[in-house]
N, C-alpha and C positions, 0 to 999 in steps of 0.2 A: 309508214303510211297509215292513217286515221283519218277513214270514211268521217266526211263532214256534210251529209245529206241533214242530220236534223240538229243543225247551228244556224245561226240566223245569214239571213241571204237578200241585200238590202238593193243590191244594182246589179247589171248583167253582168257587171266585173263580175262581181262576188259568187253568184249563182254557175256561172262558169268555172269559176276554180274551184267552188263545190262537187260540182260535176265530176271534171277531171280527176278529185281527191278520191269523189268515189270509186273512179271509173280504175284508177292504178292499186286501188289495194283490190279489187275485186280481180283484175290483172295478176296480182301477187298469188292468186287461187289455182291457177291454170296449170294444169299438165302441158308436158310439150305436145300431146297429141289435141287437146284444146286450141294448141296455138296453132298449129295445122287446118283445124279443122274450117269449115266453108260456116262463111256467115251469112244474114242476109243479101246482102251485095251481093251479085251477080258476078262470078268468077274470084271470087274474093275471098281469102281466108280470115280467121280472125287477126291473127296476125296482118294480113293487109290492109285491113278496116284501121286499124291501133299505127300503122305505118301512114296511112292516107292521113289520119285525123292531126296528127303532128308533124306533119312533111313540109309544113310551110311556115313553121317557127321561126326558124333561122334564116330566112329569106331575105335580102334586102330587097329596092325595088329591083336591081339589076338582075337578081334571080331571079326574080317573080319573072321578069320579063322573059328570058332565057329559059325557062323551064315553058313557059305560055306557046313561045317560039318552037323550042323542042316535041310538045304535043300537041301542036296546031292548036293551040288551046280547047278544044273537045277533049284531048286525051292530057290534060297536065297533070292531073289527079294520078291518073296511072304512072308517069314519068316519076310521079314524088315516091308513089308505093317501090318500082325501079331501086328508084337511087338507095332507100333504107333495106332491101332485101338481103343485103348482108349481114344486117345485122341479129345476131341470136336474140330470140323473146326475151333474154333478163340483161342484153344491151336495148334492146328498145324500152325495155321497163325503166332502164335506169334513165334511158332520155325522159321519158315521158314524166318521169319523179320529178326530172331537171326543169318542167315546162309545165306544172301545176300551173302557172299564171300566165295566160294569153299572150302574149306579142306578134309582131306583125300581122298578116294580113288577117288572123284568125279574132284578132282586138277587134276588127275593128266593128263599128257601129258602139260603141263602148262596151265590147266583148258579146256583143250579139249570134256576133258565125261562131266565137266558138260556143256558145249554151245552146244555140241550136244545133247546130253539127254535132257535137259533142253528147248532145242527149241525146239524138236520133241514133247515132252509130252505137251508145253504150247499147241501145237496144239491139241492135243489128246481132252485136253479139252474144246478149243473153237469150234472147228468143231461139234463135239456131242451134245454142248448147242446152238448152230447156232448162235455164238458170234467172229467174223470174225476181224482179225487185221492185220494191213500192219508190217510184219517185217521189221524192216531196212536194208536197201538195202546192207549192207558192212555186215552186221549180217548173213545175209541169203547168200551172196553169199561165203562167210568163213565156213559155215554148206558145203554147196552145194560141195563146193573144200576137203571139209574134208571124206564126206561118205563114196565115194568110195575106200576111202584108208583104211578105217575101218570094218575090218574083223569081229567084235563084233555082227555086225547087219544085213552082209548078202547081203548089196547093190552091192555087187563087182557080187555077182553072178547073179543079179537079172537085172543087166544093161551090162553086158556083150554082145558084136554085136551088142550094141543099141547104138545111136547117141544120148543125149538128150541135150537138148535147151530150153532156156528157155526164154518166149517171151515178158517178163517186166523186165527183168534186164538184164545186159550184161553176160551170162553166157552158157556155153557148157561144153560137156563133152562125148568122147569115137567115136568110130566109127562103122557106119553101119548103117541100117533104122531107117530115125529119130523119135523120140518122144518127142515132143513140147507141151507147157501149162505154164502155171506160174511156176517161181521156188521155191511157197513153195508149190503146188501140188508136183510136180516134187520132192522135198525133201519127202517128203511122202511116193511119191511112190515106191523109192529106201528103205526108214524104213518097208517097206510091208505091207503097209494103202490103203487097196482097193476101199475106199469108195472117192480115189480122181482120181479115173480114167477115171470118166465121164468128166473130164475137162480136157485129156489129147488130143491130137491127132495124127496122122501122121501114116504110115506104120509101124512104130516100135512098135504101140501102143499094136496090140492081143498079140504081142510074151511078152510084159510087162508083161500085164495083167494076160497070163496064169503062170507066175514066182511068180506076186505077191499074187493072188488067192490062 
């Protein structure tokens, strides 16, 4: 496994299986009590986060359906975390190795869910183990242009009359009181991660805050 963050990253294909490349050798890091440990997610280890984020690989539509069926579709997420709990952190590692490149429903928008899923939850994990990395700048500002278009996750309503900016890479977004910080805070706090808000700032920031809270 060879981190492929600074190769070149030309479609959401591509930036996506970057991701993941990064995301399995940094995986390859982990003690077993790492893999235990609670992530961002709410109830969620990092090992559950790494279970969620490839639980729908293998899926045809008739799983996808069956699995939607089984968690009333609210809880299908959790249903896929379920099903891989058997498996040891270096079975799930070897899957994850096996599924470097998107398929099913994780493709689709031409690998869109998974470069945003996929960068959001790398984070989930490194933030909660206080294991901190530079996305790549064309990585992160392609998440950043994508959020708020992505109604799945809520950012459209959470950054609404807010201005945000962001102060290590060339990147903005929307109008009215700014909120400024790094753009992978900034990504965060649009996914509704409240624990990056102390690195935010500007006037725009209480009225975030209270959307993301």
């Amino acid at each position: 496994m060879t981190p492929t963050g600074n190769g070149p990253a030309t479609t959401l294909m591509d930036m996506a299986r970057a991701e993941r490349s990064d995301l399995a050798a940094f995986l390859a890091t982990l003690t077993p009590q790492q893999w235990e440990s609670p992530s961002l997610c709410d109830g969620w280890s990092v090992k559950d986060v790494v279970a969620h984020m490839f639980s729908y690989e293998e899926l045809n539509a008739v799983g996808l359906l069956k699995r939607f069926i089984k968690g009333r579709i609210v809880r299908a997420n959790q249903v896929g975390v379920d099903e891989f709990a058997s498996l040891s952190p270096q079975q799930l590692l070897d899957f994850v190795d096996r599924h470097l490149q998107p398929r099913g429903l994780t493709a689709g928008f031409g690998g869109m869910i998974a470069l945003i899923d996929g960068t959001i939850h790398h984070q989930d994990i490194r933030r909660a183990l206080q294991r901190p990395r530079s996305i790549p700048a064309e990585r992160l500002e392609r998440v950043l242009e994508l959020l708020p278009k992505n109604p799945r996750l809520g950012a459209r309503g959470r950054i609404k009359g807010l201005r945000l900016r962001a102060t290590d890479i060339d990147w903005a977004y929307g109008r009215g009181p700014d909120v400024t910080g790094p753009g992978e805070a900034l990504m965060m706090a649009m996914a509704g991660r409240p624990e990056v808000l102390a690195e935010l700032s500007g006037p725009g920031k209480s009225r975030l805050a209270e959307r993301v809270s």
